[in-house]
C-alpha positions as CSV (number, residue, x, y, z in Angstrom):
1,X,-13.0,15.8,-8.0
2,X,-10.1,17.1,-10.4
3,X,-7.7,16.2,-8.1
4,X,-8.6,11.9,-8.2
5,X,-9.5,11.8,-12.0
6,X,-8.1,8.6,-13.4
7,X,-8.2,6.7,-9.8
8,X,-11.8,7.2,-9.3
9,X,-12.6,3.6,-11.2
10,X,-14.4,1.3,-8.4
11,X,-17.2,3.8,-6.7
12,X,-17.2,5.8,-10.0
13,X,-18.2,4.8,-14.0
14,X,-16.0,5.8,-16.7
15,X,-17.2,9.0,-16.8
16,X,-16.9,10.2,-13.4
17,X,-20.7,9.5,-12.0
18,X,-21.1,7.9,-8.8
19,X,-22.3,4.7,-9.1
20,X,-25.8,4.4,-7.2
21,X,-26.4,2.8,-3.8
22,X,-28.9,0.4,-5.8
23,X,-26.1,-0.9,-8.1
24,X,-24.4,-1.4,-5.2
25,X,-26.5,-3.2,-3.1
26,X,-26.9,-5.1,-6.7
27,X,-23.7,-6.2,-6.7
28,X,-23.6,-7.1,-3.0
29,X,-26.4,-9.3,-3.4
30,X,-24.5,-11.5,-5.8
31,X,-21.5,-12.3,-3.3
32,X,-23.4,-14.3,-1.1
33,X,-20.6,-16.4,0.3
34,X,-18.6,-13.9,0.3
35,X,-21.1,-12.1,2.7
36,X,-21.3,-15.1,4.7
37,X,-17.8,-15.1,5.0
38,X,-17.2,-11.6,6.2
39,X,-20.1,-11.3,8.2
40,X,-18.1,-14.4,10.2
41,X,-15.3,-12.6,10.4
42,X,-16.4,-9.0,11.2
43,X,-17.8,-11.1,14.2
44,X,-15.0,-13.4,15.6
45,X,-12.3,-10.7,15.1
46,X,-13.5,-8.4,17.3
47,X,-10.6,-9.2,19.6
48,X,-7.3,-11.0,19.3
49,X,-5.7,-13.4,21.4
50,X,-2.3,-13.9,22.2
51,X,-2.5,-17.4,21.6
52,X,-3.9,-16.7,17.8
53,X,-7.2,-18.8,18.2
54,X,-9.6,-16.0,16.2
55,X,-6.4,-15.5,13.4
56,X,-6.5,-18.8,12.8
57,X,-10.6,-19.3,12.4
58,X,-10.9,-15.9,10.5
59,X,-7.7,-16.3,8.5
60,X,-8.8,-19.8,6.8
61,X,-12.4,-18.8,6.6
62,X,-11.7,-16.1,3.7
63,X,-8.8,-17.9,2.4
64,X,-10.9,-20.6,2.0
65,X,-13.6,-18.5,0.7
66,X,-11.3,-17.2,-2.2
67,X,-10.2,-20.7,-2.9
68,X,-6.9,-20.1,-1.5
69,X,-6.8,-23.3,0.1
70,X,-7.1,-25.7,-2.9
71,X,-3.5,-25.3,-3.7
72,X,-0.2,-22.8,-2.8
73,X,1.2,-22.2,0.6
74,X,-2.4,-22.7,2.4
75,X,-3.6,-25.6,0.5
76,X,-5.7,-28.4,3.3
77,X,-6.3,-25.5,6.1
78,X,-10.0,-26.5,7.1
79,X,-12.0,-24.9,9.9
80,X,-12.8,-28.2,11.9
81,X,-16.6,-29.4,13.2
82,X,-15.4,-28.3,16.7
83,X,-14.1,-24.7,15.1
84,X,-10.4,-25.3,15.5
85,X,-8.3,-25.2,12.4
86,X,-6.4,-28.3,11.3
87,X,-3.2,-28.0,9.3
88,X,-2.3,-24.3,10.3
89,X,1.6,-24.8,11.0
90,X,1.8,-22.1,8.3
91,X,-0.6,-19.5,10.0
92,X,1.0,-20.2,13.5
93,X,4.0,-19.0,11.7
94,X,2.5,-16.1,10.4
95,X,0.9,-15.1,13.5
96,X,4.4,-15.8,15.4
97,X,5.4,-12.8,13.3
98,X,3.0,-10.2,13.2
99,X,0.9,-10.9,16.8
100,X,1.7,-7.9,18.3
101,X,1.3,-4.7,16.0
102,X,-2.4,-6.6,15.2
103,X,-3.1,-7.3,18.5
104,X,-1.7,-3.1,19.4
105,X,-4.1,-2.2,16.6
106,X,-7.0,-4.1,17.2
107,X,-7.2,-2.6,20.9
108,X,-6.5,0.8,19.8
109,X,-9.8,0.6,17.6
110,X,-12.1,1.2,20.3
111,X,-10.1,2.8,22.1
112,X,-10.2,5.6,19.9
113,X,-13.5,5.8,20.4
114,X,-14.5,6.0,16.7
115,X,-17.2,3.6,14.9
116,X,-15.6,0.3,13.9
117,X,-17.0,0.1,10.4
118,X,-15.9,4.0,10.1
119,X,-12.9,3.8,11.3
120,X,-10.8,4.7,8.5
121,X,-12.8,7.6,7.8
122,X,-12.5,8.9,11.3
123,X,-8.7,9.1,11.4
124,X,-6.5,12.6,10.8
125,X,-4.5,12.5,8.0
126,X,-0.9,12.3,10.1
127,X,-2.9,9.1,11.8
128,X,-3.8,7.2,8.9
129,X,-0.1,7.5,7.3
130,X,1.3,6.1,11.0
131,X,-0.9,3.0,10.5
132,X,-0.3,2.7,7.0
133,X,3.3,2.2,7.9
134,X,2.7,-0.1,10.0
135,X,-0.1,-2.4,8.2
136,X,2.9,-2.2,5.3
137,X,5.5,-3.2,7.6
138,X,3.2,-6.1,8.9
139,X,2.7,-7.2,5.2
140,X,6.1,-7.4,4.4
141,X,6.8,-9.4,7.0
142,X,3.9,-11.6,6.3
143,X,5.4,-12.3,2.1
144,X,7.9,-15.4,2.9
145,X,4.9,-17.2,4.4
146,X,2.2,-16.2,1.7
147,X,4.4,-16.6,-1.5
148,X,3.5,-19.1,-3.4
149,X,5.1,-20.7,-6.8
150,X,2.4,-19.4,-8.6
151,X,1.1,-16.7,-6.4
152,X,2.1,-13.2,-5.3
153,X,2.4,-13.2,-1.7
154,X,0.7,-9.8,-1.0
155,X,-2.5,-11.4,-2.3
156,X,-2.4,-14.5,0.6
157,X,-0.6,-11.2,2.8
158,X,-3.8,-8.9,2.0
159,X,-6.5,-11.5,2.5
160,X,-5.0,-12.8,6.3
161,X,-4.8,-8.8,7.0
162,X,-8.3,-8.2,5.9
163,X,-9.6,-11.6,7.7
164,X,-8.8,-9.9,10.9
165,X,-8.5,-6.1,10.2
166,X,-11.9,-6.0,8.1
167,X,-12.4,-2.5,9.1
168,X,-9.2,-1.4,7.3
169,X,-7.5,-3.8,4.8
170,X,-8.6,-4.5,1.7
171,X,-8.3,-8.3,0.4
172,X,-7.1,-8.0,-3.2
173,X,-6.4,-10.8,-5.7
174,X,-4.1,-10.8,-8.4
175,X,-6.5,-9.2,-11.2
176,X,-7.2,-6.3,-8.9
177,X,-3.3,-6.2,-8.4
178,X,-2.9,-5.8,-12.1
179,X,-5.6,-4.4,-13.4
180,X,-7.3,-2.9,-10.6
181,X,-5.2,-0.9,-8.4
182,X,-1.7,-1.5,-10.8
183,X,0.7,-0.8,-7.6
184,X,2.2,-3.2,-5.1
185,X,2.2,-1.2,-2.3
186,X,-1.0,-1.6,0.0
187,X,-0.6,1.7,1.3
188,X,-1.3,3.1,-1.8
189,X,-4.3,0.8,-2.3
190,X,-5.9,1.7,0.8
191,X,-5.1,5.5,0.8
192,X,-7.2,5.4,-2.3
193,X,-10.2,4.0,-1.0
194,X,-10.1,6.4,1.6
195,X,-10.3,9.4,-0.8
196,X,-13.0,7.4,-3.1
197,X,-15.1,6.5,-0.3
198,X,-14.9,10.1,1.1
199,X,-15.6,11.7,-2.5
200,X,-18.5,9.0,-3.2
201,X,-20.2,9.6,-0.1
202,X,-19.6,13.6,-0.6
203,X,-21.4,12.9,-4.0
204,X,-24.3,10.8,-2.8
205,X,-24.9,12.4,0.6
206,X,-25.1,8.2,1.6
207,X,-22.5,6.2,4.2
208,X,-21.2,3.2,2.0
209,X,-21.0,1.0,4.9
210,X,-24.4,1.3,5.0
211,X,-25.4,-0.4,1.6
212,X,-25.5,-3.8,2.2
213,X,-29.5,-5.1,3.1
214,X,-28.5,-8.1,4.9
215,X,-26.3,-5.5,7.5
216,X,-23.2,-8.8,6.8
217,X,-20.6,-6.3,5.1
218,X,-21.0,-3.5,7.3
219,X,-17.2,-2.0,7.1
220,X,-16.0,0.1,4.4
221,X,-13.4,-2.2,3.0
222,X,-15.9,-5.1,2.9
223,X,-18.4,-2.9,0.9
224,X,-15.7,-1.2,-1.6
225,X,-14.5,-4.5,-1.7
226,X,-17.6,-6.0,-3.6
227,X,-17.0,-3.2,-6.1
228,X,-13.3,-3.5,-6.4
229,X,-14.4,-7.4,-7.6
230,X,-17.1,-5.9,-9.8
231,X,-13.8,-3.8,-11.5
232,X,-12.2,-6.5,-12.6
233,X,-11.5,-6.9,-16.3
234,X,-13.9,-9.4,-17.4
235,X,-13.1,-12.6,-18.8
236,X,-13.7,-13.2,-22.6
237,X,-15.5,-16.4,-23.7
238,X,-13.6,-18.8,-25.8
């Protein structure tokens, strides 16, 4: 534990406990849409097409669930009564330029033959810095669509990656950003969750993606997620 004091602060209190499975579950509990939202998306993103039909439905169901869609870059995407998404000139561009490393990685999930919700977890050390570099690259590319005038693009960058790659990207706002994690670099972001989850789960003898009741957020990001939101610096009244 020496080695991650300081950057322990989302599975972990101030002083270094692990925070229990029954705080978690707690704090899951009062995410409901956001639940709803991911166990959607855990579902349809399964696989990728080339044509970008399951982006576009996951990607506008969490940006619309973190009311990224009121106003910015995404601002009118809408999941239609017959499931297609109106008004996504701005995620056929951003699929146009990322479509193939997601698509590479998405098959190479099971090919691996490792657990889905596990995945990160599962993966060597040289292996999880190869698809850092590329989840990095694919954000980077990703920033002229998703800034905003008011917005940082890695937030809209993180959320699309997560609506599709729930099993390995983190969707961070800009609180977390700032407060939170206090880096720009994804990598980083997610490296640490790796060596969190593995230390809380060391600590507690208990699988994190595990904790939710329901069985909606069943992949580590999606849980650590939920606490990551917990982290934020609360607002004070007026």
């Amino acid at each position: 534990m020496e080695e991650y004091v300081g950057t322990h602060n989302i599975l972990f209190t101030a002083k270094g406990d692990a925070i229990t499975p029954d705080i978690i579950n707690e704090e899951i509990i009062l995410f409901k849409k956001y639940n709803d939202a991911v166990d959607t998306i855990i579902k349809i993103s399964q696989r990728l097409d080339s044509s970008g039909s399951e982006f576009f439905k996951c990607a506008t169901i969490i940006l619309k669930n973190f009311g990224m869609t009121r106003s910015g870059p995404f601002m009118g995407l809408k999941t239609l009564k017959n499931g297609n998404v109106n008004h996504h000139t701005i995620l056929q561009n951003c699929w146009n330029e990322i479509k193939e490393p997601l698509i590479t990685i998405r098959k190479s999930i099971p090919e691996s033959g490792c657990s889905r919700d596990r995945y990160l977890l599962s993966l060597e050390e040289s292996e999880l810095e190869e698809l850092l570099a590329i989840i990095w690259d694919v954000t980077k590319r990703l920033l002229p669509y998703t800034m905003g005038e008011t917005s940082y693009g890695l937030v809209g960058a993180s959320k699309i990656l997560f609506s599709v790659l729930p099993e390995i990207v983190l969707p961070i706002d800009n609180s977390q950003w700032l407060h939170v994690f206090k880096t720009v670099d994804l990598g980083d972001v997610i490296r640490k969750m790796v060596a969190e989850i593995k230390d809380w789960e060391g600590e507690t003898s208990e699988k994190l993606n595990k904790m939710d009741k329901s069985n909606k957020l069943t992949t580590l990001p999606s849980v650590y997620n939920v606490m990551a939101m917990s982290a934020r610096p609360k607002k004070k009244n007026k």
